[in-house]
C-alpha positions in Angstrom: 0.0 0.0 0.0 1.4 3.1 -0.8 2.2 6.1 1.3 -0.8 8.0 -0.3 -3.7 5.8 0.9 -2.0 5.3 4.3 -2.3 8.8 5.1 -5.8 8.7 3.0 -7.3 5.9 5.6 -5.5 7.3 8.6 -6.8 10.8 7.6 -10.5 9.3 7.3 -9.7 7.4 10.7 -8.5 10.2 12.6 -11.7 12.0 11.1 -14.1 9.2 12.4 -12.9 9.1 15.8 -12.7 12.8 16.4 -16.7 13.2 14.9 -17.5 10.2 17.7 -15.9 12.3 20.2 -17.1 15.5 19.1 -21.0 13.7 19.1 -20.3 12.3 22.5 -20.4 15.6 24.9 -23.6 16.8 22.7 -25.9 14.3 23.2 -25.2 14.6 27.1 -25.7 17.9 26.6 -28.9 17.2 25.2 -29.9 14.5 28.4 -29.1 17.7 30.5 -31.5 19.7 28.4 -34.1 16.7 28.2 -34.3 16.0 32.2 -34.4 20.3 32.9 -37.5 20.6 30.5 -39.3 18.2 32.6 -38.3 19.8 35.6 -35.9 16.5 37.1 -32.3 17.0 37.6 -29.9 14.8 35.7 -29.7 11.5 37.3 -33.4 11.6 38.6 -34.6 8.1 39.3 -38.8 7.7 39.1 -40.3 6.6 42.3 -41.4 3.4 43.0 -44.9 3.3 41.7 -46.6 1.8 44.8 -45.7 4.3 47.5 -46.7 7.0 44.9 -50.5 5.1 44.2 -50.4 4.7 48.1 -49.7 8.0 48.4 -52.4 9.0 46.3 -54.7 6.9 47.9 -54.0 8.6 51.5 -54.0 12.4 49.9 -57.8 11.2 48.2 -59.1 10.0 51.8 -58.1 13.2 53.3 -59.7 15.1 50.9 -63.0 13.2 51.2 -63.0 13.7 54.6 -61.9 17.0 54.7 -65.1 17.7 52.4 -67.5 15.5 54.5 -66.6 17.7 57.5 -67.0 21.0 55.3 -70.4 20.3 53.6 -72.1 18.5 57.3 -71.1 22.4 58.7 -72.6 24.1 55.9 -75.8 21.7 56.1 -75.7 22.9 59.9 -75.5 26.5 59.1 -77.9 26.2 56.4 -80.3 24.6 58.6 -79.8 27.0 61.8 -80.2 29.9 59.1 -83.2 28.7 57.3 -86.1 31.4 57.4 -89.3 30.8 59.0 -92.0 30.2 56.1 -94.2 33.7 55.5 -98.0 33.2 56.0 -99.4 35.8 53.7 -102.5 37.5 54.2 -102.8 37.1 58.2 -106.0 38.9 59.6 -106.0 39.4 63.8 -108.8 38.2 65.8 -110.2 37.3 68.9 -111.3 33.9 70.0 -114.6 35.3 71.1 -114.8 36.8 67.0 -114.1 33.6 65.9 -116.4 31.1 67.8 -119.2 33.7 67.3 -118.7 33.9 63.3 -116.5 31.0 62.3 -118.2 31.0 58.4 -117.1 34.1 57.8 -113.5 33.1 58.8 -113.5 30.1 56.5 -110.4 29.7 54.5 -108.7 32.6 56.2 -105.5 32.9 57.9 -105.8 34.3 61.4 -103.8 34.9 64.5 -104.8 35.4 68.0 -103.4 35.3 71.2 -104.7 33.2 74.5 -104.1 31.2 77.3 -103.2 27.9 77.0 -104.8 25.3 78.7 -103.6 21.6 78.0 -103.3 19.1 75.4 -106.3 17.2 74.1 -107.7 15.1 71.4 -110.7 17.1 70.9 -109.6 18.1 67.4 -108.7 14.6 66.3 -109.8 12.0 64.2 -113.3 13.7 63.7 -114.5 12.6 60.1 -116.2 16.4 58.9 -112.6 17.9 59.8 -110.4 14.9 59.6 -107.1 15.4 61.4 -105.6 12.2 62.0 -104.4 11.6 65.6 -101.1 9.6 64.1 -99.6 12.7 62.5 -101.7 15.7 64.8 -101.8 17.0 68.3 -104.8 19.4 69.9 -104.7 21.5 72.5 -107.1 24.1 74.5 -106.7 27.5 75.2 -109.1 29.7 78.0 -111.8 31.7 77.6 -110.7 35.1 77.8 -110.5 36.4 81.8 -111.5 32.7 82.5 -110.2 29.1 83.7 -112.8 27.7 81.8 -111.0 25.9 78.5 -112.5 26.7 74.9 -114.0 23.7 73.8 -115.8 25.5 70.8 -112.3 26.8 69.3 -110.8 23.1 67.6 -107.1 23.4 67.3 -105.0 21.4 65.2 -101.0 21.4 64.8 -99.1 19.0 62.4 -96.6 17.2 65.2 -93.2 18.8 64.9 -90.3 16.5 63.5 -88.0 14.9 66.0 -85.1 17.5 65.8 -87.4 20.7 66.1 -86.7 22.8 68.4 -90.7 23.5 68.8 -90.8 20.3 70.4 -89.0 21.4 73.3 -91.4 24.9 73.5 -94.5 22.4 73.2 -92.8 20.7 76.1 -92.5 23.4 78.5 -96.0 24.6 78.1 -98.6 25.3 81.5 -101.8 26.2 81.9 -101.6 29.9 81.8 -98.3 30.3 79.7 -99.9 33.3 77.1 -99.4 32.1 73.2 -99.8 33.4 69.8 -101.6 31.1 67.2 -101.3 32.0 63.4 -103.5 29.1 61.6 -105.8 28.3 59.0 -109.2 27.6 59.3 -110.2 24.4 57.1 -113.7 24.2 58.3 -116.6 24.9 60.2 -118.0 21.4 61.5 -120.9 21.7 63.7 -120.8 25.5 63.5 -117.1 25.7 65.5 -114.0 27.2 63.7 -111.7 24.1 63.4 -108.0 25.7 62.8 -105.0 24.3 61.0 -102.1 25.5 63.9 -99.1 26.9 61.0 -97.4 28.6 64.0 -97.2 28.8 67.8 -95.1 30.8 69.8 -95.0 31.3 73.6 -95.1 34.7 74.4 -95.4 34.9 78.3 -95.4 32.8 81.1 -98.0 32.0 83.2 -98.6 34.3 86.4 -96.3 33.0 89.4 -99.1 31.6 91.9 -98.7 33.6 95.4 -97.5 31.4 98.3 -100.0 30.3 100.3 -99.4 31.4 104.2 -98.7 28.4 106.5 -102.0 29.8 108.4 -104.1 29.0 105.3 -102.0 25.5 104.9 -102.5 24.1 108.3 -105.6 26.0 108.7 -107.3 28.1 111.4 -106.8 26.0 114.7 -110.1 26.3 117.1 -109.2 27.6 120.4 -109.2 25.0 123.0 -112.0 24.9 125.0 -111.9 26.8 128.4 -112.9 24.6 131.5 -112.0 21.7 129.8 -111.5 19.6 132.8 -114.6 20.9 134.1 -117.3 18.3 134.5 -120.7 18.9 133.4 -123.6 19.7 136.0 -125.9 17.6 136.1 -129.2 18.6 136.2 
């Protein structure tokens, strides 16, 4: 081989090494570039996939709990906040006006106030005004300036749900205890106003009953008889 093609091939050699080594630092530069555009350093090493899916799993039960506490707060605000329902078209009157005149209250919303008197079944289950005992309670109120209950004025009142706080009003209640009624009145059976309760309220308590003196308790004690040991005379 002559000295031509020695230097030829050793030229084309030195050429092929020198482009591998030249090719070499740029495609680490490259990696470099690669791992910086995905935001890992060189050298990063993935995870091992099961801590990360347990991982996951934890973060997702902490968010659902997180949330369950979150929306049963806002169901408890939303509940404590919920407005009373408006009863349009409320007209006042007396319980005298209405037992004297119930047809001309007839499908009318009124409100009065009175005495309560107690809880009763007078209302209930009477087949002209059905109001079914299972889901209704009565009650009484006075005649006005008297202890004598209303029995003409029929009073009806959905039973509250268990979590109500009327329950613990309708609980409390005593004869005398003032309270305002706002109802409906469905019908007029047997000439009597009979009155859907939409709303009670207590509005004053009964009058505190005056202590009775221990003289009036034990009563007036007859004087003992004078002479007692005197004997009779005898005639």
């Amino acid at each position: 081989m002559s000295g031509e093609h020695k230097s030829m091939i050793n030229n084309g050699s030195d050429r092929g090494f020198e482009g591998v080594i030249r090719r070499a630092p740029l495609a680490a530069v490259c990696a470099m570039l690669l791992a910086s555009s995905i935001g890992q350093p060189p050298g990063y090493s993935a995870p091992d996939k099961a801590k990360t899916a347990a991982e996951k799993k934890a973060e997702k039960k902490t968010e659902s709990k997180t949330e369950k506490k979150s929306e049963s707060k806002a169901d408890k605000k939303a509940e404590a906040k919920t407005p009373e329902p408006v009863i349009e078209n409320v007209q006042n009157v007396t319980t005298e006006q209405l037992v004297d005149k119930p047809h001309e209250w007839m499908n009318k919303n009124v409100k009065f106030d009175a005495p309560f008197h107690a809880f009763s079944s007078i209302a209930l289950d009477y087949k002209a005004a059905m109001r079914p005992s299972k889901s209704y309670l009565s009650f009484l109120v006075l005649r006005p300036n008297s202890h004598v209950p209303f029995s003409e004025l029929k009073l009806a009142m959905a039973i509250p749900k268990e979590k109500d706080p009327e329950n613990a009003m309708l609980a409390g209640l005593k004869e005398g205890d003032t309270v305002e009624v706002t109802g409906h009145v469905f019908a007029t059976a047997l000439d009597e106003p009979w009155v859907d309760v939409l709303k009670l309220k207590k509005i004053a308590s009964a009058p505190e009953k005056k202590e009775i003196s221990e003289e009036k308790k034990t009563g007036d004690t007859e004087p003992e008889a004078k002479g007692k040991d005197v004997k009779p005379e005898h005639k």
